[in-house]
mmJSON file of the N, C-alpha and C atoms, coordinates in Angstrom:
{"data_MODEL":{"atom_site":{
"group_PDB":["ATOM","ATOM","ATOM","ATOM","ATOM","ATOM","ATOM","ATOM","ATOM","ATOM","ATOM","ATOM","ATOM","ATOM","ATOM","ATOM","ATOM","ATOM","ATOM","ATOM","ATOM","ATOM","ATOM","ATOM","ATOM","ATOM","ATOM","ATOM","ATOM","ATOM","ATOM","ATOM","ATOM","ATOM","ATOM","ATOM","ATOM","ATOM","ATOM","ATOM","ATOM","ATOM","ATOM","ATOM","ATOM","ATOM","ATOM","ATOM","ATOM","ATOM","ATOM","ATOM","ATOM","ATOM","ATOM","ATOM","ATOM","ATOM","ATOM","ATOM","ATOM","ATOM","ATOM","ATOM","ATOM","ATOM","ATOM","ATOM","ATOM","ATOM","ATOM","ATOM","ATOM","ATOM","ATOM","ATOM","ATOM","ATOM","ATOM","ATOM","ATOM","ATOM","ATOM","ATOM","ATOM","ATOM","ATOM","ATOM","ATOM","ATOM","ATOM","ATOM","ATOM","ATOM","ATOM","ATOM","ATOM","ATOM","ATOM","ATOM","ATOM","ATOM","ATOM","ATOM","ATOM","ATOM","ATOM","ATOM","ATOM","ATOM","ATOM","ATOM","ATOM","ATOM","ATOM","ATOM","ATOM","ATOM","ATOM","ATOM","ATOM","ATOM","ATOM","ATOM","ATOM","ATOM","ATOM","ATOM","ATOM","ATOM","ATOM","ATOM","ATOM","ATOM","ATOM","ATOM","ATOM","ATOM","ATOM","ATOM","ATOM","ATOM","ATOM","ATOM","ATOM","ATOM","ATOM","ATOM","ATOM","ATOM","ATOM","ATOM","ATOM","ATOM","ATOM","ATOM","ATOM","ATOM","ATOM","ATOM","ATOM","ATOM","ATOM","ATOM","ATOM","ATOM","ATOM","ATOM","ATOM","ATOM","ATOM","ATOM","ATOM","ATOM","ATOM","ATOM","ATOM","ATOM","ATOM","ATOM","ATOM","ATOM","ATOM","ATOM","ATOM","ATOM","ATOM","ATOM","ATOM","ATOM","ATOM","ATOM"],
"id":[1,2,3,4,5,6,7,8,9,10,11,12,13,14,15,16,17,18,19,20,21,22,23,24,25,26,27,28,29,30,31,32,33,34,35,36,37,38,39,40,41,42,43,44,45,46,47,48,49,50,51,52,53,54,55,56,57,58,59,60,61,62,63,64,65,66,67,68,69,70,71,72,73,74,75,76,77,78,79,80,81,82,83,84,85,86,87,88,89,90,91,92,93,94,95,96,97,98,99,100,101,102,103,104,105,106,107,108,109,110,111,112,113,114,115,116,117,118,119,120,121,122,123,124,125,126,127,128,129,130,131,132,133,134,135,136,137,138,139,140,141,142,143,144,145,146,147,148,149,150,151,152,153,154,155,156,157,158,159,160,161,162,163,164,165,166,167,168,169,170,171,172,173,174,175,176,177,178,179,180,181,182,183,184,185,186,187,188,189,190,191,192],
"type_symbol":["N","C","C","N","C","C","N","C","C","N","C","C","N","C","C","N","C","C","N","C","C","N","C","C","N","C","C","N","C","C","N","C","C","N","C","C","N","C","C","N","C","C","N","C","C","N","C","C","N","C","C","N","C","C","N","C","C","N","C","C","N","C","C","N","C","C","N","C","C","N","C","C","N","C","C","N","C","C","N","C","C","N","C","C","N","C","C","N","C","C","N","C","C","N","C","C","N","C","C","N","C","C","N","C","C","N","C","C","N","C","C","N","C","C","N","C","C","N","C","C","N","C","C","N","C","C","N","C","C","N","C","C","N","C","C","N","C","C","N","C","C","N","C","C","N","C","C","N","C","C","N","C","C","N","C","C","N","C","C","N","C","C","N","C","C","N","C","C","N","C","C","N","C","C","N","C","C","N","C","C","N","C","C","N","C","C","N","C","C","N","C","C"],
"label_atom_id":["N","CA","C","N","CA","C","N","CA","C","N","CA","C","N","CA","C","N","CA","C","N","CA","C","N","CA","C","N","CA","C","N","CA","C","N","CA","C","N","CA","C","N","CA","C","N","CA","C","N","CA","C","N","CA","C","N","CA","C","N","CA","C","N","CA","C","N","CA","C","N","CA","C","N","CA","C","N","CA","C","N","CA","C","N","CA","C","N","CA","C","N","CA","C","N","CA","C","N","CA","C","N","CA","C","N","CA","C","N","CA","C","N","CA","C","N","CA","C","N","CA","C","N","CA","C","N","CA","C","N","CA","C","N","CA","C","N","CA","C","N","CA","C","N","CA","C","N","CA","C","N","CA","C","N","CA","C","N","CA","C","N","CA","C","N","CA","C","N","CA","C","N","CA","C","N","CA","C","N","CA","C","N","CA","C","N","CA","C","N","CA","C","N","CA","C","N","CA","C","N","CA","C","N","CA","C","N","CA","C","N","CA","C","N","CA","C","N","CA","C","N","CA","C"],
"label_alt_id":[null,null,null,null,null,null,null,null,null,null,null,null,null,null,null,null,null,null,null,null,null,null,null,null,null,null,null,null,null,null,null,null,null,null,null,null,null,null,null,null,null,null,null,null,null,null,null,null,null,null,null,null,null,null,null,null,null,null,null,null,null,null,null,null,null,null,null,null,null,null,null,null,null,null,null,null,null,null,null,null,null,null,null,null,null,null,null,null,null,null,null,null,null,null,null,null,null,null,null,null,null,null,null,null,null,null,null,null,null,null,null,null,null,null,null,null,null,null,null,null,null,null,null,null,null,null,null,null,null,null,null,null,null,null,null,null,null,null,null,null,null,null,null,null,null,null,null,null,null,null,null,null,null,null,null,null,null,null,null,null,null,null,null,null,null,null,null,null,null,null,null,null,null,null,null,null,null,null,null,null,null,null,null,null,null,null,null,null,null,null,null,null],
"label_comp_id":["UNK","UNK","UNK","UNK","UNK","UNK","UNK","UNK","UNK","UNK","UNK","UNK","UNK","UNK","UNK","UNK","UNK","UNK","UNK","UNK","UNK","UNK","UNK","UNK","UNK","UNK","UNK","UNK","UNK","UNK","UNK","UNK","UNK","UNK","UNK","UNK","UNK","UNK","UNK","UNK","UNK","UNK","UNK","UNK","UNK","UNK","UNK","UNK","UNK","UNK","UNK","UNK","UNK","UNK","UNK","UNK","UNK","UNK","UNK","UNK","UNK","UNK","UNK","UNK","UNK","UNK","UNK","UNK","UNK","UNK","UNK","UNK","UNK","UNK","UNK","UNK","UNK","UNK","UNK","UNK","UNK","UNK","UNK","UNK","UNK","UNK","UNK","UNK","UNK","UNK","UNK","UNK","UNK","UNK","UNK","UNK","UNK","UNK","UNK","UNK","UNK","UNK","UNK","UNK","UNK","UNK","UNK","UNK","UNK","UNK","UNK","UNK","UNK","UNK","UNK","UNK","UNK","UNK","UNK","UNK","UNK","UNK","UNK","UNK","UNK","UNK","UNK","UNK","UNK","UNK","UNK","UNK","UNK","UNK","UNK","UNK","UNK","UNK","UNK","UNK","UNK","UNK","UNK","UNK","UNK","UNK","UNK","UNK","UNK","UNK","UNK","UNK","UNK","UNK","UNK","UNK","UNK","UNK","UNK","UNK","UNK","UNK","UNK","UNK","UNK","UNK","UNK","UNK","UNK","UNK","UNK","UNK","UNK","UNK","UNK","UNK","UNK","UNK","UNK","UNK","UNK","UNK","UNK","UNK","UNK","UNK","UNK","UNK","UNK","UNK","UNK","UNK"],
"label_asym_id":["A","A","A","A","A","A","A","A","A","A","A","A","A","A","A","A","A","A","A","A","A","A","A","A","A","A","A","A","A","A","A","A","A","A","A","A","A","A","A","A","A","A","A","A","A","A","A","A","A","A","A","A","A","A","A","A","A","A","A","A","A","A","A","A","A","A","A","A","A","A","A","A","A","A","A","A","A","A","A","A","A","A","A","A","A","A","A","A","A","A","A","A","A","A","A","A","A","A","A","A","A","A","A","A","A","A","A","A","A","A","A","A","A","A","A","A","A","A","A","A","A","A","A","A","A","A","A","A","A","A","A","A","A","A","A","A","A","A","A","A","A","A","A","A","A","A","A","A","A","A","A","A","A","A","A","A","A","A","A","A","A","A","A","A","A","A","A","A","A","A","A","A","A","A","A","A","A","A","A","A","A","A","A","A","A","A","A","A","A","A","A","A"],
"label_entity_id":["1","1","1","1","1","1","1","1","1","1","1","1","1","1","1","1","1","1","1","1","1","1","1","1","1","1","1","1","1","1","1","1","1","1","1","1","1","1","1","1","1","1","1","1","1","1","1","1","1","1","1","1","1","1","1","1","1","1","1","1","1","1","1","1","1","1","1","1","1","1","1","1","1","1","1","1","1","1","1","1","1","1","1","1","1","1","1","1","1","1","1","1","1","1","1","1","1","1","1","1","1","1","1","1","1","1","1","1","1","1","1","1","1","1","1","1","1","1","1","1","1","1","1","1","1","1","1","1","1","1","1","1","1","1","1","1","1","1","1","1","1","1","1","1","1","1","1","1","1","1","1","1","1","1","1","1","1","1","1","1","1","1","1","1","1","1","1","1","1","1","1","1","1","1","1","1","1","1","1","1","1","1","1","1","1","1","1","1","1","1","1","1"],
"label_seq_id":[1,1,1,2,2,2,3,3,3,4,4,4,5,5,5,6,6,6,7,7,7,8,8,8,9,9,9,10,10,10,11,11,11,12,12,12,13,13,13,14,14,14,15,15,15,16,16,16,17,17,17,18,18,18,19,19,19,20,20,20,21,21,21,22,22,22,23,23,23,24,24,24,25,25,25,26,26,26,27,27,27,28,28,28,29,29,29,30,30,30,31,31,31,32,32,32,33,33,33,34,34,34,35,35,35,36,36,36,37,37,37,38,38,38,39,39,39,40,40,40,41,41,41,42,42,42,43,43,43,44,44,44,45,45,45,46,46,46,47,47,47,48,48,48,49,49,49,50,50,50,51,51,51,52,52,52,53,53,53,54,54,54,55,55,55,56,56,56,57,57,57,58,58,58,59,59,59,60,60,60,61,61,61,62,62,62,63,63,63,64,64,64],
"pdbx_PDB_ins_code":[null,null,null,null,null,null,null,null,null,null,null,null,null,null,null,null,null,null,null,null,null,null,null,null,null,null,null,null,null,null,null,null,null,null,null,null,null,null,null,null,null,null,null,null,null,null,null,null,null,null,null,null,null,null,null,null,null,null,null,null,null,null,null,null,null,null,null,null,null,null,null,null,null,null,null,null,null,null,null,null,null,null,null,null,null,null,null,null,null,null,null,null,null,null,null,null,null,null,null,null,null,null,null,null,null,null,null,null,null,null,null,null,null,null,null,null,null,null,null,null,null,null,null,null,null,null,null,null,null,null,null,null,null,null,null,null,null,null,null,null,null,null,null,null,null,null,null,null,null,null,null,null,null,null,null,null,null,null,null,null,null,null,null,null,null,null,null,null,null,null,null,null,null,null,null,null,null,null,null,null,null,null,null,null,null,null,null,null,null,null,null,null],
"Cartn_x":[34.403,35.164,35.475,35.7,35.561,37.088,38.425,39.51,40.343,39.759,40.301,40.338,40.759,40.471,40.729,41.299,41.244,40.172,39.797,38.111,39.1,38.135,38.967,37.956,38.114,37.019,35.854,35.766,34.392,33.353,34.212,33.417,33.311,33.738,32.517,31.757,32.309,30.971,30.229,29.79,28.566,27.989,28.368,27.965,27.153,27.496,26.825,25.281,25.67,24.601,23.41,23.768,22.844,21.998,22.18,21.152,19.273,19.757,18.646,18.207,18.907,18.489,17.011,16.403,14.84,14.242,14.75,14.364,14.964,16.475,16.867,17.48,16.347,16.149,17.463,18.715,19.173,19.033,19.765,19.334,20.41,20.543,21.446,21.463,20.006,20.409,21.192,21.239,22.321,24.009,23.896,25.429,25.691,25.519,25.938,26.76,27.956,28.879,28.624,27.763,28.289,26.27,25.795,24.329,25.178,25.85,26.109,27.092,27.978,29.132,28.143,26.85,26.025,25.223,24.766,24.172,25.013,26.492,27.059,27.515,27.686,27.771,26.277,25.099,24.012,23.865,24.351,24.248,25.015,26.225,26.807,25.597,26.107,24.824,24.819,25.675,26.228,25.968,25.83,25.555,23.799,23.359,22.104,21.184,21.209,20.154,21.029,21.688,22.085,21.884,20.407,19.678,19.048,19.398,18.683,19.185,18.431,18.521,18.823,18.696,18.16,17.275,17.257,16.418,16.128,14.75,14.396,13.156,12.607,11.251,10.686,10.035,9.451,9.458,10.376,10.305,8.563,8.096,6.793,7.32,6.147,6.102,6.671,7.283,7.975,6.848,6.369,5.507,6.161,5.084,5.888,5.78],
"Cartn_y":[-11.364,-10.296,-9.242,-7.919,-7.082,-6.961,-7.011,-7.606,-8.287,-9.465,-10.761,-11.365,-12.341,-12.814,-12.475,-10.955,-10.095,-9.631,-9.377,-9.086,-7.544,-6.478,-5.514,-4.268,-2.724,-2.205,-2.093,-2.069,-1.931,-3.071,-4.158,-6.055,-5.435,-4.486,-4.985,-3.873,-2.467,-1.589,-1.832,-2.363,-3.312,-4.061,-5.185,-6.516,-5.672,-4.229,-3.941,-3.075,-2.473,-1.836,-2.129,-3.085,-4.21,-5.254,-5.475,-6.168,-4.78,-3.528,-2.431,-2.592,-2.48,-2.746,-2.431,-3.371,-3.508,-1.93,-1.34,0.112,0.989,0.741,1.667,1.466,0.042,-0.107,0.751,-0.127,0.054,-0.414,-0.3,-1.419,-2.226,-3.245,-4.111,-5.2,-4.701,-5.475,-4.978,-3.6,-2.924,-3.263,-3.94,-4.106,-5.746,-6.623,-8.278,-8.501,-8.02,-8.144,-8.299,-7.006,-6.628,-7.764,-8.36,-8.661,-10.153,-10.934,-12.325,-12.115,-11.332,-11.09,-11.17,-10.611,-10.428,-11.994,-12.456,-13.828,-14.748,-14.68,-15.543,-15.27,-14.128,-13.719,-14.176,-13.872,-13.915,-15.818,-17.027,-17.753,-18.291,-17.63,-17.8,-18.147,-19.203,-18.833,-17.8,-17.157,-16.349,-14.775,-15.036,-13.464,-13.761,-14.983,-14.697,-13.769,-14.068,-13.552,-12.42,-11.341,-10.668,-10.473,-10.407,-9.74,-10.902,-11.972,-13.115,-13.03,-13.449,-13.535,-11.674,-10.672,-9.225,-9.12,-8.614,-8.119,-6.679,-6.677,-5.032,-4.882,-4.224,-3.881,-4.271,-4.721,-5.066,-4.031,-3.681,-2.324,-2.698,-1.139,-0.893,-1.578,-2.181,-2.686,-1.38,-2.153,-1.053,-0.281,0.664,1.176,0.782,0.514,0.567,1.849],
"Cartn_z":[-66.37,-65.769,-66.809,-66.74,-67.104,-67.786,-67.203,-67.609,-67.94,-68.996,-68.859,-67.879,-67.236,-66.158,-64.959,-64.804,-63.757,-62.946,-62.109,-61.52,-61.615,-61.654,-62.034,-60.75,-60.663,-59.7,-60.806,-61.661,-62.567,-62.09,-61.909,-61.74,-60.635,-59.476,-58.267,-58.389,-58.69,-59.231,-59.574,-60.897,-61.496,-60.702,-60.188,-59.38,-58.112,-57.117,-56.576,-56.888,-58.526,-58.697,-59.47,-59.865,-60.81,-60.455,-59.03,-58.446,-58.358,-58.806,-58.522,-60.222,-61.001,-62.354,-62.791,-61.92,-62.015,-62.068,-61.594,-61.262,-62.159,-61.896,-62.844,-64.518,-65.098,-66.295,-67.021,-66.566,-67.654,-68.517,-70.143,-71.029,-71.536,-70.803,-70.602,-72.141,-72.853,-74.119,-75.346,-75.027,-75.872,-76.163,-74.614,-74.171,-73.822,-75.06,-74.464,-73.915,-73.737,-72.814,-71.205,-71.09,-69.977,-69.432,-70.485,-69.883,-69.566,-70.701,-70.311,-68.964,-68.705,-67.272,-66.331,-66.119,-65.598,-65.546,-65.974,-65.89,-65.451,-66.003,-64.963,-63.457,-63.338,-62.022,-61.101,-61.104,-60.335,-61.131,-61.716,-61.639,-59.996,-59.818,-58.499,-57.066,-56.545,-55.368,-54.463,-54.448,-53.327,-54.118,-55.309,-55.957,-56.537,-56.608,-57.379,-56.343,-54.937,-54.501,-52.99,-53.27,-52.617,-51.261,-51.157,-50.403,-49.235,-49.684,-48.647,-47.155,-46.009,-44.98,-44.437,-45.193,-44.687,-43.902,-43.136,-41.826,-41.88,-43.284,-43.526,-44.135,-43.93,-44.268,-46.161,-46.487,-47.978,-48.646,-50.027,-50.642,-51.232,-51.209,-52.519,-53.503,-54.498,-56.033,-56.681,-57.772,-58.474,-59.428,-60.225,-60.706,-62.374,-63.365,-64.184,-65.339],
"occupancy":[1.0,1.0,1.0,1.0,1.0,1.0,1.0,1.0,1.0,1.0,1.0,1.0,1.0,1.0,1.0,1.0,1.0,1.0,1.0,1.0,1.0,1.0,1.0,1.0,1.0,1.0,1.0,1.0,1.0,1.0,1.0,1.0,1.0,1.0,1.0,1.0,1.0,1.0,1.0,1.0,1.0,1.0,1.0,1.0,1.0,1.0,1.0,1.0,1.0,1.0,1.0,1.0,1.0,1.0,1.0,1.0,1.0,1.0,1.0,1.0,1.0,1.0,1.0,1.0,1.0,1.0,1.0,1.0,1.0,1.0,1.0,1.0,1.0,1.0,1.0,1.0,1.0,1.0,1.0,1.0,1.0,1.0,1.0,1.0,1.0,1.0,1.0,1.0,1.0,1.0,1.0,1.0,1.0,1.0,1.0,1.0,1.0,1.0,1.0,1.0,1.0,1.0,1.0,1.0,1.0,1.0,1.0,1.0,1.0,1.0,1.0,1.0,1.0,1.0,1.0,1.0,1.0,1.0,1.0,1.0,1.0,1.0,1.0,1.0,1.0,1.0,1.0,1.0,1.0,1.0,1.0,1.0,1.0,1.0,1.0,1.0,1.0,1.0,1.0,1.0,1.0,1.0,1.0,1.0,1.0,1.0,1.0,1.0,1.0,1.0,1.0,1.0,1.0,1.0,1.0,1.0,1.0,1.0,1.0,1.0,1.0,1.0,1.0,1.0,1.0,1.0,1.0,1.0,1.0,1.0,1.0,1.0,1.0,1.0,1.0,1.0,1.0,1.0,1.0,1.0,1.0,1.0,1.0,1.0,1.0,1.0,1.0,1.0,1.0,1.0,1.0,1.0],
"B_iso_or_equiv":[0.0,0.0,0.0,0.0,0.0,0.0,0.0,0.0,0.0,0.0,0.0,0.0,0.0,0.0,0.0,0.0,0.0,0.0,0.0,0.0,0.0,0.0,0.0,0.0,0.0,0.0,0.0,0.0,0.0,0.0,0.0,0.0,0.0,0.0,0.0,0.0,0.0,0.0,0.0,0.0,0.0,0.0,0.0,0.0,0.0,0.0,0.0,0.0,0.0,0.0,0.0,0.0,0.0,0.0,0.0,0.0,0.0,0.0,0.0,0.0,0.0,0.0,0.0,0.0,0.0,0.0,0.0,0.0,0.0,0.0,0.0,0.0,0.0,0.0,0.0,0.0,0.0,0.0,0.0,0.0,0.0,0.0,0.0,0.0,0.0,0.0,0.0,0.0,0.0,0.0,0.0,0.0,0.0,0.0,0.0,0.0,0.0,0.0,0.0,0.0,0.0,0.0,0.0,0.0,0.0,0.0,0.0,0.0,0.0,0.0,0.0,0.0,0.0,0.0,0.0,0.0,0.0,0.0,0.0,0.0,0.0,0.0,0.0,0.0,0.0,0.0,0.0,0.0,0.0,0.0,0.0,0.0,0.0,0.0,0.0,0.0,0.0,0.0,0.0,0.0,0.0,0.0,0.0,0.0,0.0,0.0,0.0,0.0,0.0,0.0,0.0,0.0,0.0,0.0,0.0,0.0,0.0,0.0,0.0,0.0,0.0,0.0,0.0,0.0,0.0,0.0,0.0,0.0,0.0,0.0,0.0,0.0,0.0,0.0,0.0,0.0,0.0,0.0,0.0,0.0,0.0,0.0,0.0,0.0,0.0,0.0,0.0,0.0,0.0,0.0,0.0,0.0],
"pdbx_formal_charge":[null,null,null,null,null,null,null,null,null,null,null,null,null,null,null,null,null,null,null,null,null,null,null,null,null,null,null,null,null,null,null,null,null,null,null,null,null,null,null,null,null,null,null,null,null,null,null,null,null,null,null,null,null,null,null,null,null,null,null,null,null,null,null,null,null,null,null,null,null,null,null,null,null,null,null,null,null,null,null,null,null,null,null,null,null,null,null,null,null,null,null,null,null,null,null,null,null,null,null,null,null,null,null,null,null,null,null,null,null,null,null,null,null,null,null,null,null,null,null,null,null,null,null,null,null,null,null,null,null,null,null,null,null,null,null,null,null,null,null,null,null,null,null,null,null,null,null,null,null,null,null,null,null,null,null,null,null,null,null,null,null,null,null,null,null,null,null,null,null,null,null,null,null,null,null,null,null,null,null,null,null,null,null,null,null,null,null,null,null,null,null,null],
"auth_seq_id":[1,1,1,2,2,2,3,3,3,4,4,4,5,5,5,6,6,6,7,7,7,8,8,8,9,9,9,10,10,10,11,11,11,12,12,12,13,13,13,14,14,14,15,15,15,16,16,16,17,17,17,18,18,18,19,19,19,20,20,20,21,21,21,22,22,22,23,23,23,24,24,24,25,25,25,26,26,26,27,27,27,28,28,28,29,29,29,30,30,30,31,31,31,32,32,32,33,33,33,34,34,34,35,35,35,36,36,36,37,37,37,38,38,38,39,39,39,40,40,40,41,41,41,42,42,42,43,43,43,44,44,44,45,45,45,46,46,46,47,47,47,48,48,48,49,49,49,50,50,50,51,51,51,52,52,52,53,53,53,54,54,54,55,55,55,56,56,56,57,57,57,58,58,58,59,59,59,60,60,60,61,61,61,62,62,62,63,63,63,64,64,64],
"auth_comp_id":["UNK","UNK","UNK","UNK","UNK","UNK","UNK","UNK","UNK","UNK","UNK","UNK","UNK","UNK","UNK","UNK","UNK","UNK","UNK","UNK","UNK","UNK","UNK","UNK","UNK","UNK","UNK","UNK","UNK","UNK","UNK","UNK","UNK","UNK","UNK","UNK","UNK","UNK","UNK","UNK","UNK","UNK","UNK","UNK","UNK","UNK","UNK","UNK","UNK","UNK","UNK","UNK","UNK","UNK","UNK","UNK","UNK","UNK","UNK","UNK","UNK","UNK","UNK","UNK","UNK","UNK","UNK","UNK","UNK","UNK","UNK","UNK","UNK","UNK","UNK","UNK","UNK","UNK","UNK","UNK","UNK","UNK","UNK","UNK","UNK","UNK","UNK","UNK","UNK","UNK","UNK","UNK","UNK","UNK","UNK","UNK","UNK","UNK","UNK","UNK","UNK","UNK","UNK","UNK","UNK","UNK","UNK","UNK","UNK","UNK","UNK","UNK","UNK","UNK","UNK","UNK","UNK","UNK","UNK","UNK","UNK","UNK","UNK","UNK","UNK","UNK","UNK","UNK","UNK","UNK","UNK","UNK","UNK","UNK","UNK","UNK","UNK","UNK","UNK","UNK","UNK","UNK","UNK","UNK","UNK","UNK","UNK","UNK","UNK","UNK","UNK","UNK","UNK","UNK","UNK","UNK","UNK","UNK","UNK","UNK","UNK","UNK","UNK","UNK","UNK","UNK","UNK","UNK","UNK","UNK","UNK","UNK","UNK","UNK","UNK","UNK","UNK","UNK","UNK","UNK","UNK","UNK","UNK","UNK","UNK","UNK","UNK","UNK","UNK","UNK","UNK","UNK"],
"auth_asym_id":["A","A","A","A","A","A","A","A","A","A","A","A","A","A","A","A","A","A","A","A","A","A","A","A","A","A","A","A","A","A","A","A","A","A","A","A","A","A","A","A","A","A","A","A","A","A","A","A","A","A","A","A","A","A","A","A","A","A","A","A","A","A","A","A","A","A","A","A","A","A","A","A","A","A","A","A","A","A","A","A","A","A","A","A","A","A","A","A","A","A","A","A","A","A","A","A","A","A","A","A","A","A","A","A","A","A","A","A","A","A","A","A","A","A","A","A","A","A","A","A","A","A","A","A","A","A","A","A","A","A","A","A","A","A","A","A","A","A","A","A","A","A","A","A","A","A","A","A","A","A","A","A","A","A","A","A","A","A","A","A","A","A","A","A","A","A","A","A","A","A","A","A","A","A","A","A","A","A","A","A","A","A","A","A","A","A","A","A","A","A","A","A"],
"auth_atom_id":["N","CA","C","N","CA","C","N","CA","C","N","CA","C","N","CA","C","N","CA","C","N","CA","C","N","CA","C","N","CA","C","N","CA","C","N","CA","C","N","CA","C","N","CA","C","N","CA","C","N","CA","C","N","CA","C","N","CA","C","N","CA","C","N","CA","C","N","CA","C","N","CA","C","N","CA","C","N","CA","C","N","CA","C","N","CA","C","N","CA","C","N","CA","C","N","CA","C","N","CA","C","N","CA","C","N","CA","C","N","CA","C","N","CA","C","N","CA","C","N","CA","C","N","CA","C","N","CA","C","N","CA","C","N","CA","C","N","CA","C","N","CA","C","N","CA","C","N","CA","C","N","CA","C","N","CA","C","N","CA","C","N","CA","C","N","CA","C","N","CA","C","N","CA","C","N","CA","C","N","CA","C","N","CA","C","N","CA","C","N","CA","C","N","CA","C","N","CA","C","N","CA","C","N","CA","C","N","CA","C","N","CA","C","N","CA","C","N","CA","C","N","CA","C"],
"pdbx_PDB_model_num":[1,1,1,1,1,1,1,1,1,1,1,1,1,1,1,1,1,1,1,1,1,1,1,1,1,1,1,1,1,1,1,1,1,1,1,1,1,1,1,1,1,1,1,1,1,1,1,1,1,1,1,1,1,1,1,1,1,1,1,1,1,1,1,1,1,1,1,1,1,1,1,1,1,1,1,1,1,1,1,1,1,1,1,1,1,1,1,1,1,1,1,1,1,1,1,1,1,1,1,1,1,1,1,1,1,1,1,1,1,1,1,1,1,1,1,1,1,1,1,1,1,1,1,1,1,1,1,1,1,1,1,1,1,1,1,1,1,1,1,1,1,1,1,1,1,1,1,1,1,1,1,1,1,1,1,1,1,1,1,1,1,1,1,1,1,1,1,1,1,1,1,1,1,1,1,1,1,1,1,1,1,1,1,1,1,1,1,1,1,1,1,1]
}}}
């Protein structure tokens, strides 16, 4: 958590925009903090895979 053990609005800002990551390459190795908050969060079952049971069309491969 972003505030000691407070979930704070940053922890759900992040948590929603970081599942896109892939795309918008941030560089999350600059910042260990905020990469390990991140690994334990998507260890969660309920946060690893956001997007499960969606009912929506297959995005394009990302280009690299």
């Amino acid at each position: 958590m972003a505030a000691g053990q407070r979930i704070s609005c940053a922890d759900f800002r992040m948590a929603t925009f970081l599942p896109f990551n892939d795309v918008a390459r941030l560089p999350l190795g600059d910042y260990p903090h905020v990469e390990s908050w991140h690994q334990r969060l998507t260890a969660l079952p309920a946060c690893s895979d956001p997007f499960v049971g969606l009912d929506a069309p297959e995005l394009p491969p990302i280009s690299s």
